[in-house]
mmCIF file of the N, C-alpha and C atoms, coordinates in Angstrom:
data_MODEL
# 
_entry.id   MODEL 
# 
loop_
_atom_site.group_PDB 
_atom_site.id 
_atom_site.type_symbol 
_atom_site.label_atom_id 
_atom_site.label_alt_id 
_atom_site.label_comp_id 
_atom_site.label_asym_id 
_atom_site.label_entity_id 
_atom_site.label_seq_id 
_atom_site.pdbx_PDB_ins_code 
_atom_site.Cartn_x 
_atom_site.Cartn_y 
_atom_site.Cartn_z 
_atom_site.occupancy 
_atom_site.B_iso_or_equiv 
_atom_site.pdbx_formal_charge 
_atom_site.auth_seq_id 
_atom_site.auth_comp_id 
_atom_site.auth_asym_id 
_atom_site.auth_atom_id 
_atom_site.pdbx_PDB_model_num 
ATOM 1   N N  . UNK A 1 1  ? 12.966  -4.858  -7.150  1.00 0.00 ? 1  UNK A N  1 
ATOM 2   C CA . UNK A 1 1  ? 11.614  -5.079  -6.703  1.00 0.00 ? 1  UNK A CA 1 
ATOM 3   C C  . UNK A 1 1  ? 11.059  -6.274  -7.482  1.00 0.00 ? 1  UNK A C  1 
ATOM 4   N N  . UNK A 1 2  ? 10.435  -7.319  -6.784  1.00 0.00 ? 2  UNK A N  1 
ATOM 5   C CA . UNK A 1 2  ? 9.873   -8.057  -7.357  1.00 0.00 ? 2  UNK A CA 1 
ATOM 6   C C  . UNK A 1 2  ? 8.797   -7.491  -8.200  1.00 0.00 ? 2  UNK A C  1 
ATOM 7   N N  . UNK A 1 3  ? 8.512   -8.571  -9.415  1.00 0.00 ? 3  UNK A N  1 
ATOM 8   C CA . UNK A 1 3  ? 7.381   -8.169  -10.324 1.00 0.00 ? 3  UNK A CA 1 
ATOM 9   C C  . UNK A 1 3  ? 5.990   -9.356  -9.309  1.00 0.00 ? 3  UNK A C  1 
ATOM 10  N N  . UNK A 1 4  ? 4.689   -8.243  -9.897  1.00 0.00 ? 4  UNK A N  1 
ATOM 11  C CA . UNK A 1 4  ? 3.456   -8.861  -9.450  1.00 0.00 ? 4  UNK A CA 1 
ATOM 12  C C  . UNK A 1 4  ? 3.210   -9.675  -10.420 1.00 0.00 ? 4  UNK A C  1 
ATOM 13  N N  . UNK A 1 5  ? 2.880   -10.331 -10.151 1.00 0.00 ? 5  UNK A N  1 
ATOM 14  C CA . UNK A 1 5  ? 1.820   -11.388 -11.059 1.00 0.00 ? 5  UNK A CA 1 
ATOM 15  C C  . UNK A 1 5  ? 0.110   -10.746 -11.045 1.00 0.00 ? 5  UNK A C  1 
ATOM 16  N N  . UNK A 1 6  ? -0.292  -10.575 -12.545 1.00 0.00 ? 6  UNK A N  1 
ATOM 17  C CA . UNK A 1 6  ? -1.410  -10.392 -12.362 1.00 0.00 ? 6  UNK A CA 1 
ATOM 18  C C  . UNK A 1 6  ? -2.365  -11.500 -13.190 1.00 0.00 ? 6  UNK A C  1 
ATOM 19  N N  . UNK A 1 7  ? -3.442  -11.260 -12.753 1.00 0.00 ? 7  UNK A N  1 
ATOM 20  C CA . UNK A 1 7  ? -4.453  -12.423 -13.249 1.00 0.00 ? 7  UNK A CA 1 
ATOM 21  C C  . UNK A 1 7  ? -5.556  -10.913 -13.585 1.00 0.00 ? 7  UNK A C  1 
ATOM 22  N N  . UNK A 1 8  ? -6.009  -11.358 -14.951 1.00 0.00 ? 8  UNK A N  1 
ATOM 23  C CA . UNK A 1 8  ? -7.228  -10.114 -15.630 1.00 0.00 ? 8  UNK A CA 1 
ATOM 24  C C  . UNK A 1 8  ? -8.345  -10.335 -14.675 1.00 0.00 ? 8  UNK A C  1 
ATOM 25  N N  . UNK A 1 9  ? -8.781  -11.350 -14.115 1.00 0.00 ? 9  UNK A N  1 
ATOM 26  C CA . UNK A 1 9  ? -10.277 -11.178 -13.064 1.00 0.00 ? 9  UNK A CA 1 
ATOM 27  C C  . UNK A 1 9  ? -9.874  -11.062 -11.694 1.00 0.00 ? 9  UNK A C  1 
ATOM 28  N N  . UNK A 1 10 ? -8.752  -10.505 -11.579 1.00 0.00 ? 10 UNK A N  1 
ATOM 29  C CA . UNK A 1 10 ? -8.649  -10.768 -9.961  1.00 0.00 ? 10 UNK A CA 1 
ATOM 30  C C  . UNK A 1 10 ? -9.774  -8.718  -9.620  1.00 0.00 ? 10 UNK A C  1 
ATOM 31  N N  . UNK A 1 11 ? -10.187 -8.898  -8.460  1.00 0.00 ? 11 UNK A N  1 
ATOM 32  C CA . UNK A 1 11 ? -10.634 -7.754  -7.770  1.00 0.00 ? 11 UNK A CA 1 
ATOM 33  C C  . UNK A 1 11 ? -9.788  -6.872  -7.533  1.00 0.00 ? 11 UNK A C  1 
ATOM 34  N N  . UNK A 1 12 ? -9.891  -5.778  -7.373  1.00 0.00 ? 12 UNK A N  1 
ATOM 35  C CA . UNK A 1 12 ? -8.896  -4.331  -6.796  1.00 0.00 ? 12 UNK A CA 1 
ATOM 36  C C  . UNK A 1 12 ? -8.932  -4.864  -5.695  1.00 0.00 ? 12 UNK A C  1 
ATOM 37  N N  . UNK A 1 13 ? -9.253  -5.256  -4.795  1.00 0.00 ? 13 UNK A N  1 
ATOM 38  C CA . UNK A 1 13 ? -9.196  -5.718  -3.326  1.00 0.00 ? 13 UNK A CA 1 
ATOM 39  C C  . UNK A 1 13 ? -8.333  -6.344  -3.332  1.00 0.00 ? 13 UNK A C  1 
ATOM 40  N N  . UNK A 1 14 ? -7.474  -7.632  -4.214  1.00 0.00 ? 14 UNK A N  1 
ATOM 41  C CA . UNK A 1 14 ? -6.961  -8.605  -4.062  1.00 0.00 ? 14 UNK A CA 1 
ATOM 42  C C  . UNK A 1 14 ? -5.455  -7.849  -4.743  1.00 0.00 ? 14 UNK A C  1 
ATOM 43  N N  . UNK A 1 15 ? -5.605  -6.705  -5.811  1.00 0.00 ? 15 UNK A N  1 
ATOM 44  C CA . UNK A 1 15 ? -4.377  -6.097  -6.343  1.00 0.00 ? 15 UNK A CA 1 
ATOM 45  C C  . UNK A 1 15 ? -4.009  -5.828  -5.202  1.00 0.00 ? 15 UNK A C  1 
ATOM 46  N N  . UNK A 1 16 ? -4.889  -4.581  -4.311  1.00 0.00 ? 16 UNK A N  1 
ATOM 47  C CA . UNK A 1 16 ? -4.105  -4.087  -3.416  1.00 0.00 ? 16 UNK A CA 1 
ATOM 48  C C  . UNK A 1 16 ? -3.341  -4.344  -2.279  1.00 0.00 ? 16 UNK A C  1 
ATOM 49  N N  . UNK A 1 17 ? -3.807  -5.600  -2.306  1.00 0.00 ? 17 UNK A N  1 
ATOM 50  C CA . UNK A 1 17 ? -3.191  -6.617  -1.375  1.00 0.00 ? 17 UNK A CA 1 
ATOM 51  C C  . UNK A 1 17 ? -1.933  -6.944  -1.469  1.00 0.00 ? 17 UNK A C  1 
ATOM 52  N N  . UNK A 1 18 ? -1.871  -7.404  -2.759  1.00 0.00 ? 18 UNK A N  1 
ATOM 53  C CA . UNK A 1 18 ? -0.669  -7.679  -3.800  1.00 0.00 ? 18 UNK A CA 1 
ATOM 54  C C  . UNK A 1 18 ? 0.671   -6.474  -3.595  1.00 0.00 ? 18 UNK A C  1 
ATOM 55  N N  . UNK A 1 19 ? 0.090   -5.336  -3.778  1.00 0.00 ? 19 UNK A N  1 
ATOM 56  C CA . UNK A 1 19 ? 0.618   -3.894  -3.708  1.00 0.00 ? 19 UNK A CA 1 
ATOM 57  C C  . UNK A 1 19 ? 1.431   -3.660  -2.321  1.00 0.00 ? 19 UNK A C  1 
ATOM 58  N N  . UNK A 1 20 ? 0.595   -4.226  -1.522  1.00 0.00 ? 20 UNK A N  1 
ATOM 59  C CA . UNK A 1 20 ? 0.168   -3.818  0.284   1.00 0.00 ? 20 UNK A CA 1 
ATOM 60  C C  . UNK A 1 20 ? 1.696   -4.564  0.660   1.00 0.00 ? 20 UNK A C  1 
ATOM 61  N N  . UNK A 1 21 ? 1.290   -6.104  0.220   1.00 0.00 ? 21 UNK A N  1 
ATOM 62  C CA . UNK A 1 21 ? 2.090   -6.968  0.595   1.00 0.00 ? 21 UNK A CA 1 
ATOM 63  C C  . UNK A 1 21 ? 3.728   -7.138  0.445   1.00 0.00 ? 21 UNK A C  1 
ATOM 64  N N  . UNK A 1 22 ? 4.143   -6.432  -1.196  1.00 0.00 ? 22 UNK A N  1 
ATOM 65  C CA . UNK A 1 22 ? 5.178   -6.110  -1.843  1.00 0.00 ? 22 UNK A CA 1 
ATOM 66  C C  . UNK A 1 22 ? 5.565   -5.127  -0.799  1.00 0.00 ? 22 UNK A C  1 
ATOM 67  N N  . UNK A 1 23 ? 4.525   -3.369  -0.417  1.00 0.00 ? 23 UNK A N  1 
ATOM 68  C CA . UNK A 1 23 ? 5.284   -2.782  0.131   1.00 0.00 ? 23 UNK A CA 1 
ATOM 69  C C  . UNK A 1 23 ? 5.324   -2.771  1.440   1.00 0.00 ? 23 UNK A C  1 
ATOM 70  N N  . UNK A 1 24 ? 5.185   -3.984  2.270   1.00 0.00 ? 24 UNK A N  1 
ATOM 71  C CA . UNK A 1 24 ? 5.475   -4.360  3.434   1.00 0.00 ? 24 UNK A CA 1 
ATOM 72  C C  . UNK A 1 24 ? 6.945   -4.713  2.971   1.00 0.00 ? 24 UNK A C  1 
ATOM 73  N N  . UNK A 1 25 ? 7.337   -5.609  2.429   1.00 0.00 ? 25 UNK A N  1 
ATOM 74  C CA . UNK A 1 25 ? 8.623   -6.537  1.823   1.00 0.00 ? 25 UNK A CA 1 
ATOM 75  C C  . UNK A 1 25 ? 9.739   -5.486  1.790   1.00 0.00 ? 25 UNK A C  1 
ATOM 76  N N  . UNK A 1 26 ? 9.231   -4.352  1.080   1.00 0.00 ? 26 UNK A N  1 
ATOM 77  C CA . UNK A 1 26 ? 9.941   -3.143  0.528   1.00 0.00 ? 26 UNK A CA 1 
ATOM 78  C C  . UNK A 1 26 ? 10.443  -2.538  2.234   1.00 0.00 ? 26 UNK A C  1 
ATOM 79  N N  . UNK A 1 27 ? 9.825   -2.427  3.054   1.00 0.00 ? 27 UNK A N  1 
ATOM 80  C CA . UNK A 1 27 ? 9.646   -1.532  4.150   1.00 0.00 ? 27 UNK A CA 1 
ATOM 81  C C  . UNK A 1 27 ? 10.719  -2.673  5.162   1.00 0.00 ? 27 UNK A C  1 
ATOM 82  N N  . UNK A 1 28 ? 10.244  -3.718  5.182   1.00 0.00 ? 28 UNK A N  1 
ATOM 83  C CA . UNK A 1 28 ? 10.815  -4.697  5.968   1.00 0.00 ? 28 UNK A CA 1 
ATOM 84  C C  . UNK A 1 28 ? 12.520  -4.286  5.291   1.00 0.00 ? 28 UNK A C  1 
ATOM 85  N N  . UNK A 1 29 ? 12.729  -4.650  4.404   1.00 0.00 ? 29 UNK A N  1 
ATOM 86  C CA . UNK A 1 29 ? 14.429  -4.008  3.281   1.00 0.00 ? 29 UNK A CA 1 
ATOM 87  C C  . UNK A 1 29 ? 14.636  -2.781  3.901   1.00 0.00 ? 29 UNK A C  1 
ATOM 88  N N  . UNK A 1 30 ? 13.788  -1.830  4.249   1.00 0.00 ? 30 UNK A N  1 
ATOM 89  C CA . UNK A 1 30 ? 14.554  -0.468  4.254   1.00 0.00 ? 30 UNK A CA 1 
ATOM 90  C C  . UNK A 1 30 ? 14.674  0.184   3.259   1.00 0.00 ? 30 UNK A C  1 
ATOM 91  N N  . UNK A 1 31 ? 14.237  -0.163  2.443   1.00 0.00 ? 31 UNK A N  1 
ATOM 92  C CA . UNK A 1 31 ? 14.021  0.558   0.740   1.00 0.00 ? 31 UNK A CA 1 
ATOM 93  C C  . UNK A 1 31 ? 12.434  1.349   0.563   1.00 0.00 ? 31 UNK A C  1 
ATOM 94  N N  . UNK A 1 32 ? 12.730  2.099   1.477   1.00 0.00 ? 32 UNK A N  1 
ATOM 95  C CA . UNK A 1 32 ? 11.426  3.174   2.323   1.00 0.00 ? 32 UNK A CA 1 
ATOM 96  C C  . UNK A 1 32 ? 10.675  3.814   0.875   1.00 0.00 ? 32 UNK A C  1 
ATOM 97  N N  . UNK A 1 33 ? 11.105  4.375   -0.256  1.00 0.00 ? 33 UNK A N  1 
ATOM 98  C CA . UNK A 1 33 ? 10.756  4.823   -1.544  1.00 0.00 ? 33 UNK A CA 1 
ATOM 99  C C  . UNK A 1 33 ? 9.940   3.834   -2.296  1.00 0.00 ? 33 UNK A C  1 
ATOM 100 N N  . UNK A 1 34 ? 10.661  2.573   -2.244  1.00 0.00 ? 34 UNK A N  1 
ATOM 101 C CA . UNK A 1 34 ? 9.819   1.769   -2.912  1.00 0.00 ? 34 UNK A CA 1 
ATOM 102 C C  . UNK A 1 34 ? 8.397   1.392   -1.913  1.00 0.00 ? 34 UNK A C  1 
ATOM 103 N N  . UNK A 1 35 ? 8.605   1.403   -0.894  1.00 0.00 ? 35 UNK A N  1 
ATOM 104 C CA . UNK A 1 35 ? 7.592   1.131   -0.102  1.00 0.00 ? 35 UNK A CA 1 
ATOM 105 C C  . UNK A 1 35 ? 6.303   1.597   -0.391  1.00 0.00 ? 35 UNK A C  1 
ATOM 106 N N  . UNK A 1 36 ? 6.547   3.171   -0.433  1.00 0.00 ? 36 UNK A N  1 
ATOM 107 C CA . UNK A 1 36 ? 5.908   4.247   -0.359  1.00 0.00 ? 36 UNK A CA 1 
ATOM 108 C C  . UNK A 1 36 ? 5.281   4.056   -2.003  1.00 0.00 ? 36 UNK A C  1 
ATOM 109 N N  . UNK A 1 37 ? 5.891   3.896   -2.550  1.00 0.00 ? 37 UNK A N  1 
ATOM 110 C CA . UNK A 1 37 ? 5.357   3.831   -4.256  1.00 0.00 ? 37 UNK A CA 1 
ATOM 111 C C  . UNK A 1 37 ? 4.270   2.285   -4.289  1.00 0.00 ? 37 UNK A C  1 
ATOM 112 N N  . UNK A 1 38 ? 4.594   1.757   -3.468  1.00 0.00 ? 38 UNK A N  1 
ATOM 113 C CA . UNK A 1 38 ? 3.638   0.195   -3.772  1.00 0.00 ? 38 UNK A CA 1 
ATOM 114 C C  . UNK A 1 38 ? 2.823   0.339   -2.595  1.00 0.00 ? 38 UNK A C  1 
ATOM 115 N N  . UNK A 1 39 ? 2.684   1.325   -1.566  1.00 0.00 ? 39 UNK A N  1 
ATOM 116 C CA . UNK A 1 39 ? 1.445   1.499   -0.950  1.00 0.00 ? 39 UNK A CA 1 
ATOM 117 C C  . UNK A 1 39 ? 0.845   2.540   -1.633  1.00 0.00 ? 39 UNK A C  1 
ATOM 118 N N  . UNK A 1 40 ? 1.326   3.623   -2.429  1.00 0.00 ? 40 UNK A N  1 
ATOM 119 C CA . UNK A 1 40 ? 0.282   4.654   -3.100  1.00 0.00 ? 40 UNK A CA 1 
ATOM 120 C C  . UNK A 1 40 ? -0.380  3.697   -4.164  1.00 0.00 ? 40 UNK A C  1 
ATOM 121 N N  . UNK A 1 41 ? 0.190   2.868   -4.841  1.00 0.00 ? 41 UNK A N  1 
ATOM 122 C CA . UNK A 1 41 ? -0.057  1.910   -5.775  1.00 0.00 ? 41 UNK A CA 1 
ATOM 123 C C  . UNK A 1 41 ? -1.775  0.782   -5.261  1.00 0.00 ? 41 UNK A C  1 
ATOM 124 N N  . UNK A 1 42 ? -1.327  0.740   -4.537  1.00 0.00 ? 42 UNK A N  1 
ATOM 125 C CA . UNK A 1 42 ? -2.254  -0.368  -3.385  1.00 0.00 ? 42 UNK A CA 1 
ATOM 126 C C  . UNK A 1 42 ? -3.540  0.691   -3.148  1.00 0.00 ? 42 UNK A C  1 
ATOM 127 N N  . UNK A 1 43 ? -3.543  2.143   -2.596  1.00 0.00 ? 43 UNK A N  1 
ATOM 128 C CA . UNK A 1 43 ? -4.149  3.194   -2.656  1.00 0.00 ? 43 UNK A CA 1 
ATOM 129 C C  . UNK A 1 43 ? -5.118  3.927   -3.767  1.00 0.00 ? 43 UNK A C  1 
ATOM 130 N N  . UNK A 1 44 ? -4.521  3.415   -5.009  1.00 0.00 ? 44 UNK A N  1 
ATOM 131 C CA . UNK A 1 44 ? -4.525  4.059   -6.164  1.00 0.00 ? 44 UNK A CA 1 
ATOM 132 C C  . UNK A 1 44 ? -6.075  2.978   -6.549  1.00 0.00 ? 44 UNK A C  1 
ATOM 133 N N  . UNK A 1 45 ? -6.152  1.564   -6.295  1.00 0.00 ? 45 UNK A N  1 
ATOM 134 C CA . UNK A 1 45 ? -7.216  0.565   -6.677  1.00 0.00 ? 45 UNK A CA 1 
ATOM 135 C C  . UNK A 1 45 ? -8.518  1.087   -5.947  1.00 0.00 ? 45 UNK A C  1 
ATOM 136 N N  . UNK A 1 46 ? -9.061  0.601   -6.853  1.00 0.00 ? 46 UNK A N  1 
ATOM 137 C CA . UNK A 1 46 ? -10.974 1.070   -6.802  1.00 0.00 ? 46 UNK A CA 1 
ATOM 138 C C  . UNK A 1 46 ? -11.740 -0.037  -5.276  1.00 0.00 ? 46 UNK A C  1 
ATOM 139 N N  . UNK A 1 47 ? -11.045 0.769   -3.750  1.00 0.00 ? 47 UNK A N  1 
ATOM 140 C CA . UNK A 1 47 ? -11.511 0.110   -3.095  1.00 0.00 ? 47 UNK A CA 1 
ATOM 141 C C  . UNK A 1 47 ? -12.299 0.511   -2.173  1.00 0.00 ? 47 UNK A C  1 
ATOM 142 N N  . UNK A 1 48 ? -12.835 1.611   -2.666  1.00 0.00 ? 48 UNK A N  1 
ATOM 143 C CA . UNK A 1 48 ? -13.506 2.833   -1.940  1.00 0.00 ? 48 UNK A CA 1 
ATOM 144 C C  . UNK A 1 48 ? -14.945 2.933   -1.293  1.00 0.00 ? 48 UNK A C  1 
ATOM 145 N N  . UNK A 1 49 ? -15.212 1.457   -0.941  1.00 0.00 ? 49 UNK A N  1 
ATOM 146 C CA . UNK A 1 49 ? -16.840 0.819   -0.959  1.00 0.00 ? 49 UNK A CA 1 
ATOM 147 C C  . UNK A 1 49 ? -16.770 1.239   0.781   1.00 0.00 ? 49 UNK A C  1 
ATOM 148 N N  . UNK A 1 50 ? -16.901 2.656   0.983   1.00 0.00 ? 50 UNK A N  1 
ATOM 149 C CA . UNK A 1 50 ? -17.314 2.710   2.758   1.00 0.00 ? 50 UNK A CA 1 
ATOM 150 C C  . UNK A 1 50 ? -18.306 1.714   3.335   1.00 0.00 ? 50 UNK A C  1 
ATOM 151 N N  . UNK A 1 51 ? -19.067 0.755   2.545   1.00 0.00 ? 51 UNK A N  1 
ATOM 152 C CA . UNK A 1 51 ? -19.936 0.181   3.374   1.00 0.00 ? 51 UNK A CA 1 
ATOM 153 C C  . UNK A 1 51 ? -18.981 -1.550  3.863   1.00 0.00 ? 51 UNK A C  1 
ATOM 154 N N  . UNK A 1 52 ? -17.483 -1.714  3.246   1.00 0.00 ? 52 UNK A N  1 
ATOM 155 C CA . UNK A 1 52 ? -17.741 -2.579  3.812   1.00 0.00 ? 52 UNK A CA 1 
ATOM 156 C C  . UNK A 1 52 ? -16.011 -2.626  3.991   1.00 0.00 ? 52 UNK A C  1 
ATOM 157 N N  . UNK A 1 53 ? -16.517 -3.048  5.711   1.00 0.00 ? 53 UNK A N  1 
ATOM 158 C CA . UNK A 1 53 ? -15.386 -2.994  6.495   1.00 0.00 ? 53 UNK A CA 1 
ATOM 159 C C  . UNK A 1 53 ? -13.833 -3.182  6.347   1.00 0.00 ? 53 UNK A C  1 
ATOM 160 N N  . UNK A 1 54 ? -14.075 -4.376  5.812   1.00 0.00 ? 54 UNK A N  1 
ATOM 161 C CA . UNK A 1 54 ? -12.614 -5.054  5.429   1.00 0.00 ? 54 UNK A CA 1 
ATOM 162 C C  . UNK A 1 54 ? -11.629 -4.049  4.277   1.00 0.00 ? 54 UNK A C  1 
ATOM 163 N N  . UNK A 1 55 ? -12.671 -3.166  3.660   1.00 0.00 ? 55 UNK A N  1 
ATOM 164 C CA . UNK A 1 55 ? -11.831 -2.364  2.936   1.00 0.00 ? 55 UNK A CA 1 
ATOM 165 C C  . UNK A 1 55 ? -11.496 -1.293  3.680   1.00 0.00 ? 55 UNK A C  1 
ATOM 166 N N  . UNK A 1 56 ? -12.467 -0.652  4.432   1.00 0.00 ? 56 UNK A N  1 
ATOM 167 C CA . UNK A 1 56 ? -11.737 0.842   5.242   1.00 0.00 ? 56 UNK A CA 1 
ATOM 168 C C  . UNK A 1 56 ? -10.957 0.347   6.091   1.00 0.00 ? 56 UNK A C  1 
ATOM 169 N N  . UNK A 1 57 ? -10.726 -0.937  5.921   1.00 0.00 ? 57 UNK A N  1 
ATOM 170 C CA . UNK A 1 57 ? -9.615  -1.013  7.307   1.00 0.00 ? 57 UNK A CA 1 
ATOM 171 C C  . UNK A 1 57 ? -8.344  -1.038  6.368   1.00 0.00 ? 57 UNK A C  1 
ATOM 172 N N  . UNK A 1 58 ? -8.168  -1.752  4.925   1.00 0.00 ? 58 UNK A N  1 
ATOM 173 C CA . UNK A 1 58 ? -7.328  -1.675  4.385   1.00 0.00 ? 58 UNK A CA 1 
ATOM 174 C C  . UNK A 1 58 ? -6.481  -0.579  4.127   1.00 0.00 ? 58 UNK A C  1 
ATOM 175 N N  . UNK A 1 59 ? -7.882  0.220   4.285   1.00 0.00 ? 59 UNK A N  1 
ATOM 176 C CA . UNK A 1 59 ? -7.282  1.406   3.400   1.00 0.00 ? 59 UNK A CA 1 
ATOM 177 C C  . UNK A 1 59 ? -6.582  2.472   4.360   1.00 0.00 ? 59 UNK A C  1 
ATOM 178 N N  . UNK A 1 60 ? -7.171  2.105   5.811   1.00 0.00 ? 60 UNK A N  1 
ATOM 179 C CA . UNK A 1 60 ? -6.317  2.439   6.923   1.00 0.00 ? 60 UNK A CA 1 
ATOM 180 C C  . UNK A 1 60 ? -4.844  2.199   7.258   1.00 0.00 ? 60 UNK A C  1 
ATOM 181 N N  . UNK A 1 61 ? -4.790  0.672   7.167   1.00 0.00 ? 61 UNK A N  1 
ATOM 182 C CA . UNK A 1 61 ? -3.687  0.224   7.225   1.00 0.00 ? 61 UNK A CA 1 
ATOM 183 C C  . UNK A 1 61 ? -2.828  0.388   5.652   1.00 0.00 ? 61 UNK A C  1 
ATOM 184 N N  . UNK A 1 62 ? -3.196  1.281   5.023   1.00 0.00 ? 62 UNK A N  1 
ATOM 185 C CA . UNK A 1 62 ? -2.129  1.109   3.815   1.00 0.00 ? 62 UNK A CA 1 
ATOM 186 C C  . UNK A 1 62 ? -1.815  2.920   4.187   1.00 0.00 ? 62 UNK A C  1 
ATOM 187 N N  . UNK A 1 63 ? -2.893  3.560   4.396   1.00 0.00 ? 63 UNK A N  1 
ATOM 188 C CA . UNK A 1 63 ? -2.537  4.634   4.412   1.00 0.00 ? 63 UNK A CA 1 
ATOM 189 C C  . UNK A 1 63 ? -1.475  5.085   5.677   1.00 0.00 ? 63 UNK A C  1 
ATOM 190 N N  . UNK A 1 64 ? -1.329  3.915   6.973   1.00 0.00 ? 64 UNK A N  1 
ATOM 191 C CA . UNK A 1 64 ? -0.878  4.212   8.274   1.00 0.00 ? 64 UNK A CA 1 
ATOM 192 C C  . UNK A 1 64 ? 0.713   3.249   7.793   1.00 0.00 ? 64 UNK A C  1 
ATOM 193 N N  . UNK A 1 65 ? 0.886   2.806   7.036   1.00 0.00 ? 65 UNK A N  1 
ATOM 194 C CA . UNK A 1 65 ? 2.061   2.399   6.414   1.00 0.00 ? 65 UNK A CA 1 
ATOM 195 C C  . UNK A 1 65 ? 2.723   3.012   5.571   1.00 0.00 ? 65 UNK A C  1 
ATOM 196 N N  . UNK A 1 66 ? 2.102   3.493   4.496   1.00 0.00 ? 66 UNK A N  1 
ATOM 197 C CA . UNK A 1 66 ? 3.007   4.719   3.468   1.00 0.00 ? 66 UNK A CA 1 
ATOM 198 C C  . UNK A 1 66 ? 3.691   5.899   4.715   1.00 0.00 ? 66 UNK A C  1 
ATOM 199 N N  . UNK A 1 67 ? 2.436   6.416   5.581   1.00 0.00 ? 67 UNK A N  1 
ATOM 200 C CA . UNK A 1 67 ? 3.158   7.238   6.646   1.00 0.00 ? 67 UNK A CA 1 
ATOM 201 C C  . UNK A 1 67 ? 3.989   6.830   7.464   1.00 0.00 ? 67 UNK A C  1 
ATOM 202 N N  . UNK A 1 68 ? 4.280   5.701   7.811   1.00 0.00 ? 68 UNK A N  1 
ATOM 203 C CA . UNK A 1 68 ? 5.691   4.870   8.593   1.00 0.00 ? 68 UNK A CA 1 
ATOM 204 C C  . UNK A 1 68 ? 6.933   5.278   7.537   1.00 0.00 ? 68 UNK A C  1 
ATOM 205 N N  . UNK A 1 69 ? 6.699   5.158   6.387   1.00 0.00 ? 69 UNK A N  1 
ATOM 206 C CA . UNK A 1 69 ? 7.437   4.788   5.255   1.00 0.00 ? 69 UNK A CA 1 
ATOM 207 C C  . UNK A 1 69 ? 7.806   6.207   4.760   1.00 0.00 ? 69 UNK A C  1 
ATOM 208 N N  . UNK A 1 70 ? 7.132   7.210   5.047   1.00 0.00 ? 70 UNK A N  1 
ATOM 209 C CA . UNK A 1 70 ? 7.783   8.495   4.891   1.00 0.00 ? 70 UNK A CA 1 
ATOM 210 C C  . UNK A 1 70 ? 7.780   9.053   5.991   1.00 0.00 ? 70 UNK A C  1 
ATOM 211 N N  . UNK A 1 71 ? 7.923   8.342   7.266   1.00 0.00 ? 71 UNK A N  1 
ATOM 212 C CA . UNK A 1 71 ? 9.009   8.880   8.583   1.00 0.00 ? 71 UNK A CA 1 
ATOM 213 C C  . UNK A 1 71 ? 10.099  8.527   8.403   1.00 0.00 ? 71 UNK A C  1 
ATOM 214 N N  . UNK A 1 72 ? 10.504  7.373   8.139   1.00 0.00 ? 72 UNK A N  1 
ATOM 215 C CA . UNK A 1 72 ? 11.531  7.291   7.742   1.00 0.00 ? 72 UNK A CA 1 
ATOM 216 C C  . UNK A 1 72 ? 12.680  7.864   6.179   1.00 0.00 ? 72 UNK A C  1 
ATOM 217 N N  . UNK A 1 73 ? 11.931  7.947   5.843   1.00 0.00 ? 73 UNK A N  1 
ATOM 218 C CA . UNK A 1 73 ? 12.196  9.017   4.620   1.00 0.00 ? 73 UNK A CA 1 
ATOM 219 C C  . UNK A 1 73 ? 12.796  9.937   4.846   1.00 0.00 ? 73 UNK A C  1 
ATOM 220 N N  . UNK A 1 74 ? 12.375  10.655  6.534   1.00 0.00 ? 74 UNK A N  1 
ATOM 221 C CA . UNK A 1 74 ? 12.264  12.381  6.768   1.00 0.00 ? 74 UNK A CA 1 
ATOM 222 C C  . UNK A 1 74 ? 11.602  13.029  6.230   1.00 0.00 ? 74 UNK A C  1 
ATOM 223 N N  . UNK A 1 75 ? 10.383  12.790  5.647   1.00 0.00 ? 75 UNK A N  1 
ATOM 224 C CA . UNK A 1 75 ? 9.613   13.641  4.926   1.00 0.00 ? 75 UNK A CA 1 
ATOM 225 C C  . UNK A 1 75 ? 8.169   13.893  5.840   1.00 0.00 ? 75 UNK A C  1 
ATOM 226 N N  . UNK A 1 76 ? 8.130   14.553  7.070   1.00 0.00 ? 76 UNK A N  1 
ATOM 227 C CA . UNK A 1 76 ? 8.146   14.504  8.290   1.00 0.00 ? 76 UNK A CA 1 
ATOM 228 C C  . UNK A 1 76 ? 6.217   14.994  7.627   1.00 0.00 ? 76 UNK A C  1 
ATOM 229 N N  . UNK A 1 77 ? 6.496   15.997  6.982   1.00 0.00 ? 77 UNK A N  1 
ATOM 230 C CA . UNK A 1 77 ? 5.083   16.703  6.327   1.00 0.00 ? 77 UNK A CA 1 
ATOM 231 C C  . UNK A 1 77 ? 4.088   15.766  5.829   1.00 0.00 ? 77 UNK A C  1 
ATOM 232 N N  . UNK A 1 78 ? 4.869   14.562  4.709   1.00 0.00 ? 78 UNK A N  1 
ATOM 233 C CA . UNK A 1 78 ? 4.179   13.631  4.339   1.00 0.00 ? 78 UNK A CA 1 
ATOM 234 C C  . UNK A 1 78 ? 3.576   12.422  5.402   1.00 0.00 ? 78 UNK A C  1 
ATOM 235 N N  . UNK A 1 79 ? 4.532   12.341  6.050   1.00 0.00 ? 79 UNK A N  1 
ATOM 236 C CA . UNK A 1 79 ? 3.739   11.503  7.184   1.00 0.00 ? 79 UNK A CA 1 
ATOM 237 C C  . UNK A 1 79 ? 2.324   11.915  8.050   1.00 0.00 ? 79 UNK A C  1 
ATOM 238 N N  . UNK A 1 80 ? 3.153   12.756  8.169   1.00 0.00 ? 80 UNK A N  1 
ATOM 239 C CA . UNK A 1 80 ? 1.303   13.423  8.706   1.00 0.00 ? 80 UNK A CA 1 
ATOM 240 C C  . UNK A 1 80 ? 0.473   13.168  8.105   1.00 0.00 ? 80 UNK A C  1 
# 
């Protein structure tokens, strides 16, 4: 797995991106575990501001990707 680069002022918005983006990379490989660990990772950042859009969509699309990522797993429960 590649390492992130971090910068101390970047936003949780921009980690999780970082996170998001790695476990697209991961998912695209077929290395479905790591996937799943760098979208809970991406999940895990302080992006929880319901008022503004661009994050609940993130957080949609990270959460509708870890569940791709544990269909393929077979972990049929977790996907749900």
């Amino acid at each position: 797995m590649r390492q992130i680069q971090w910068d101390e002022n970047e936003t949780p918005e921009i980690k999780a991106n970082k996170y998001k983006e790695e476990g697209n990379l991961m998912f695209k490989n077929k290395v479905y575990k790591k996937a799943v660990q760098s979208y809970t990772m991406a999940l895990k950042q302080d992006i929880n501001d319901t008022n503004n859009k661009q994050h609940r969509e993130l957080i949609s699309v990270l959460h509708s990707n870890r569940a791709a990522a544990h269909f393929y797993l077979g972990n049929f429960r977790s996907s749900l």
